[in-house]
N, C-alpha and C positions, 0 to 999 in steps of 0.2 A: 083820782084818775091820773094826775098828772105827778103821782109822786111814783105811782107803780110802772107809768113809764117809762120816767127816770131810772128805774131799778130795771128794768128789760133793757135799757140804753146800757147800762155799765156793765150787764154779764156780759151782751153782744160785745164790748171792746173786750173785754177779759176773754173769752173764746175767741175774736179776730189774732188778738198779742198773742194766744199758745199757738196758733195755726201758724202765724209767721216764723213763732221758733222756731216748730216741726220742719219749716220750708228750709229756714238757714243752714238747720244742721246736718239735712240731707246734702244741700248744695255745698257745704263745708268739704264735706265729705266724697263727695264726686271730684271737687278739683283737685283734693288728694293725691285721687286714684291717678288723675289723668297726670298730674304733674309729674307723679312717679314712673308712670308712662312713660312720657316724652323722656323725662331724665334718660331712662335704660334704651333710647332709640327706637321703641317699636308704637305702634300706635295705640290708644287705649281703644278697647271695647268690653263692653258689658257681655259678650257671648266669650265663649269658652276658646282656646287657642287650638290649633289642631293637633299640635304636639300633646298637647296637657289632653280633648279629647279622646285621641288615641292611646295614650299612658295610664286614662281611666276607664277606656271600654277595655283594653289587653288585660292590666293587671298586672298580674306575675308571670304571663305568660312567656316576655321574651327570658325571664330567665332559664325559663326549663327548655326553649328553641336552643340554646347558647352550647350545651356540650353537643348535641347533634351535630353543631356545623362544626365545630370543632374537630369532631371523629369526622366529618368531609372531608376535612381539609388538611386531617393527617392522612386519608385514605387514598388523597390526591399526591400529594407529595411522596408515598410512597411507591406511585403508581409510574410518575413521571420519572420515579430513580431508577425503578427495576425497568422501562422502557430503554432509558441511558446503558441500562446494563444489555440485556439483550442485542441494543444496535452494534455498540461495541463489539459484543461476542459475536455478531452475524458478520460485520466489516474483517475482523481476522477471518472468521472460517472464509468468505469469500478469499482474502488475499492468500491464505492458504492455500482452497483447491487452485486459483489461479495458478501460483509458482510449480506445484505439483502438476498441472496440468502443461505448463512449458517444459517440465522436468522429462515430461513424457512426450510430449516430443519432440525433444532433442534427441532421449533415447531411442527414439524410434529412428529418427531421421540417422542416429549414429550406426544404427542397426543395418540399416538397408546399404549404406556406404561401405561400413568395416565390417561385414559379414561374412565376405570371399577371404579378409584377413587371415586366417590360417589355412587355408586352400592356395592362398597366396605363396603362402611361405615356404609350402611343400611345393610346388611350381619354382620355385628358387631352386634348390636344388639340381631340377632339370634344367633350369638356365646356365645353374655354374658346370653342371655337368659337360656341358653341347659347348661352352667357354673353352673348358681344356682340354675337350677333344681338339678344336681347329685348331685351336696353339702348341698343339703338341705336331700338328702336320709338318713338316720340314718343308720350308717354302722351296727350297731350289730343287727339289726334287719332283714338285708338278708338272714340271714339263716332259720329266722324263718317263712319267708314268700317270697312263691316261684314266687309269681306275683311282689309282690315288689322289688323282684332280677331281673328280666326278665326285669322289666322296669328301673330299674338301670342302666343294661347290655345294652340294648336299647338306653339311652339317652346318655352312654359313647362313646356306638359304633360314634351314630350320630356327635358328637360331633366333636369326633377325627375323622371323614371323611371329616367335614365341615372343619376342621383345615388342611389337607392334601392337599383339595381343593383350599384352600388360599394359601398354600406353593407353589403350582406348578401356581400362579399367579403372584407369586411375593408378597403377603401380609405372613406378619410374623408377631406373638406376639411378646410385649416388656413386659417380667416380670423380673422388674428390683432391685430384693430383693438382699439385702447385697450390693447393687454397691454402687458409689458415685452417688450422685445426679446429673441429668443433665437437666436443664433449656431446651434444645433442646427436649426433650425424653418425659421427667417427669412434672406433674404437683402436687406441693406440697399441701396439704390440711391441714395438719399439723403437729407440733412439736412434739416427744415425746422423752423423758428423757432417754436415753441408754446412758449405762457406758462401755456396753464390745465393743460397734464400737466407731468408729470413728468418729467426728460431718459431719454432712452434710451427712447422709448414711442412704440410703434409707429404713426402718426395717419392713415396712408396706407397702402391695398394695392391693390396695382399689378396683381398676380396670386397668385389661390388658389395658397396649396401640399395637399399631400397626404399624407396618411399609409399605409400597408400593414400593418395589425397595427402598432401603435406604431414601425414602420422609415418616415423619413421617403427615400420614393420624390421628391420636389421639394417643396425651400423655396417657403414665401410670397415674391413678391418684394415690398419695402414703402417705406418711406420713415419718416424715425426721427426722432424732435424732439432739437433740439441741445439745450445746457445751458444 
C-alpha cells in the first residue's frame, strides 16, 4: 500500500510540473503581446481594434466605393468651372446691356434737344434774310419818310422777335468780332492786314454763325487779320 502511494504521489508532481509549464508559456506569451503594445503607443487588448474590425467586416469594399467618388469629385470641379464660366458671361452681358442702355439715352435725350436742328437752320436764313433787309434801310432818310420808318420799325421788330424765339430754343448767334479766331466757331474767308489787334483776330463778319445748346449748327463766316 504504501509503495503505490508513493507512485500516485510522483505522477501527481509530473502532472502539477506540465500544468505549470502550460501556465508559463501562456503568460510568456501575453507579456509579448502587451510589451509590443506599449512599445507602438497604443494600449494592448485581447478584442479586436475598430479599425482592423471595420477592414474585416468591409473587405474590399472600400476599394470598389474609390472610383465613384472619384467621378464626384471630377463631376464637382467641373461643375464649379462651367459656374465660373457662366458668372463671368452674365457680369459682361449685364455691363453690356448697362452701356447700351446709357447709349440710349443719351441718344434719346440728344434727340429731343437737336431735333428742331435742321428746322433750325432753315430759320436761319429767315434771320439773315430780315438782317439785310434793315441794313440796307438808309438811316438818314427815316425821318424823311414816314412809310419807310414804319417799315424799318417793322423789320427790326420782326427780327428781334425771331432772335428771342431762337433764344428760348436753345439757338444763339455767334458774332464773333475782336475775339481770337476759333476753327470750331469761325469759318475764315479771308486775311486782312490790321496793325492795332493781334494776328489770328477776327476784324470782320461776313455772316452770323449760330449755336444749338453749345452744338455749333453754322460757323461765323469772318475774315482774320494776318501777322
Amino acid at each position: 500500500m504504501a509503495s503505490k502511494a508513493g507512485l500516485s504521489l510522483q505522477v501527481f508532481g509530473r502532472s502539477l510540473s506540465q500544468l505549470k509549464a502550460v501556465v508559463s508559456a501562456r503568460n510568456s506569451s501575453f507579456l509579448r503581446q502587451a510589451t509590443t503594445a506599449l512599445a507602438n503607443g497604443r494600449p494592448y487588448s485581447t478584442e479586436k481594434q475598430p479599425e482592423e474590425a471595420a477592414a474585416s467586416a468591409a473587405g474590399a469594399e472600400p476599394k470598389a466605393v474609390s472610383p465613384e467618388v472619384d467621378r464626384l469629385t471630377k463631376e464637382l470641379a467641373d461643375s464649379k468651372e462651367q459656374k465660373s464660366e457662366l458668372m463671368d458671361k452674365y457680369k459682361r452681358a449685364l455691363a453690356e446691356s448697362e452701356n447700351m442702355r446709357t447709349r440710349l439715352n443719351k441718344q434719346i435725350s440728344d434727340a429731343k434737344i437737336f431735333g428742331i436742328q435742321s428746322f433750325c437752320k432753315d430759320l436761319l436764313e429767315v434771320a439773315d434774310t430780315l438782317g439785310h433787309a434793315t441794313q440796307a434801310v438808309p438811316k438818314d432818310k427815316l425821318g424823311d419818310n414816314a412809310d419807310l420808318k414804319s417799315l424799318y420799325e417793322g423789320l427790326t421788330m420782326t427780327r428781334a422777335s425771331l432772335l428771342q424765339v431762337f433764344k428760348r430754343h436753345g439757338l444763339e448767334a455767334v458774332d464773333p468780332l475782336n475775339q481770337k479766331f476759333d476753327p470750331n466757331l469761325h469759318e475764315a474767308l479771308f486775311q486782312k492786314e490790321d496793325k492795332t489787334v493781334e494776328a489770328n483776330t477776327v476784324v470782320e463778319v461776313t455772316k452770323l454763325g449760330y449755336k444749338l445748346h453749345e452744338r455749333c449748327i453754322r460757323p461765323a463766316l469772318v475774315g482774320v487779320s494776318k501777322c
